[in-house]
C-alpha positions in Angstrom: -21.3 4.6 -21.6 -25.0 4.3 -21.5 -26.8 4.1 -18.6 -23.4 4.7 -16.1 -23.4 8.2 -14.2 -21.1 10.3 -14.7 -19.7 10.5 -11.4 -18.4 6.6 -11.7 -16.6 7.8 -14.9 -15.2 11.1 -13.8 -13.7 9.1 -10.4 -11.8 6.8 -13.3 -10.6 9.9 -14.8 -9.5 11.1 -12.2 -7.8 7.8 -11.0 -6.8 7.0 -14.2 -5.2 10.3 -14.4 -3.4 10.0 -10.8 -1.9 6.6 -11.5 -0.5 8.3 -15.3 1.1 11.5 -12.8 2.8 9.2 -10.3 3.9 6.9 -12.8 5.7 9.8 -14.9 7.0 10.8 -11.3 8.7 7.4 -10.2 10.0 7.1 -14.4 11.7 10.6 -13.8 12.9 10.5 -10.6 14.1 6.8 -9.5 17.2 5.7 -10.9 19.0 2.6 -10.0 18.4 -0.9 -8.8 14.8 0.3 -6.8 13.3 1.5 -10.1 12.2 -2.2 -12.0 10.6 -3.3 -8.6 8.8 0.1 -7.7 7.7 0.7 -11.7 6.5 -2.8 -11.8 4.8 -2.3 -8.4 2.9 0.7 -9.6 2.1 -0.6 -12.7 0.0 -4.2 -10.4 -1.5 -1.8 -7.9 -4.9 -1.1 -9.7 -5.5 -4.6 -10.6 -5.0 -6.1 -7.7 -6.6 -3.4 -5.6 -9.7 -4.6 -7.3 -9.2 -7.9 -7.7 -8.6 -7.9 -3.7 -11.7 -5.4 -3.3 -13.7 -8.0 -5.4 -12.3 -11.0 -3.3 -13.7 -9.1 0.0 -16.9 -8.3 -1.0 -17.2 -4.6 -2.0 -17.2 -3.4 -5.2 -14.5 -1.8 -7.8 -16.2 1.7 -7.1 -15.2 1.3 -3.6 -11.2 0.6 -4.5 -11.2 3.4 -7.8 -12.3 5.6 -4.9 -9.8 5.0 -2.6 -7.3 4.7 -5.2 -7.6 8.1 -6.8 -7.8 9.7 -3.4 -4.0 7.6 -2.3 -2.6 9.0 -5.8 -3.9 12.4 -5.9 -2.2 12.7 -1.9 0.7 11.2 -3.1 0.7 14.2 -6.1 -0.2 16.9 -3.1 2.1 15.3 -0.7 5.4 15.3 -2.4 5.1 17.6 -4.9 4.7 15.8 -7.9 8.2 13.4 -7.0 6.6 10.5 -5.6 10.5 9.6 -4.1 10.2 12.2 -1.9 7.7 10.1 0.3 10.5 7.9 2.2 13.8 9.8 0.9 13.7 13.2 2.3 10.0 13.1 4.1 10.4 10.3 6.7 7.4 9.7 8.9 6.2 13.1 9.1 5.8 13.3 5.1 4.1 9.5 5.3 2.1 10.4 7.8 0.3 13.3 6.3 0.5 11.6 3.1 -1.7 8.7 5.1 -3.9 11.8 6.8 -4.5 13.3 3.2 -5.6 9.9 1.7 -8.1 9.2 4.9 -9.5 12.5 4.3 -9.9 12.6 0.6 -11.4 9.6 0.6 -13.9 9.8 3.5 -14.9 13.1 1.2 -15.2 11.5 -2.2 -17.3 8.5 -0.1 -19.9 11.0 0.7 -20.3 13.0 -2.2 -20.0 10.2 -4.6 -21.8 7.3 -2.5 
């Protein structure tokens, strides 16, 4: 990793690591017809959040950012049971979920950026 800071590569970790936790949350807690179409979901998203970051004009930093913030408020949000954000939550648990993610990410902008 020559030459890259280590802020880049601890905001990987970290998403890295938030995108392992929810994944382990939707394995263990969906069941059912919803749980092919929401694993397969959550195993696209980082690709094509790039790719689509890319295709826009900013840069991957940008979208591992935002990323990492969304799965780490997701983690806070519903207590490490990702299924808890629409089934017992409704739009109160969503919309602190959104809240947490605009926050977190607006932070990690400044201090990383």
């Amino acid at each position: 990793m020559n030459g890259l800071p280590v802020t880049v590569l601890a905001v990987w970790v970290l998403c890295g690591l938030g995108w392992g936790v929810v994944l382990v949350g939707l394995r263990r807690g969906l069941h059912g017809p919803s749980r092919g179409p929401a694993l397969f979901a959550h195993t696209l998203t980082p690709a094509a959040v790039v790719l689509l970051f890319s295709l826009v004009g900013f840069g991957s930093l940008y979208a591992t950012i935002a990323l990492a913030a969304e799965w780490w408020a997701l983690i806070l949000v519903t207590g490490l049971r990702p299924e808890r954000l629409l089934a017992t939550g409704g739009l109160g648990r969503l919309a602190s979920w959104a809240a947490v993610t605009a926050a977190a990410t607006v932070l990690a902008g400044h201090l990383i950026l």
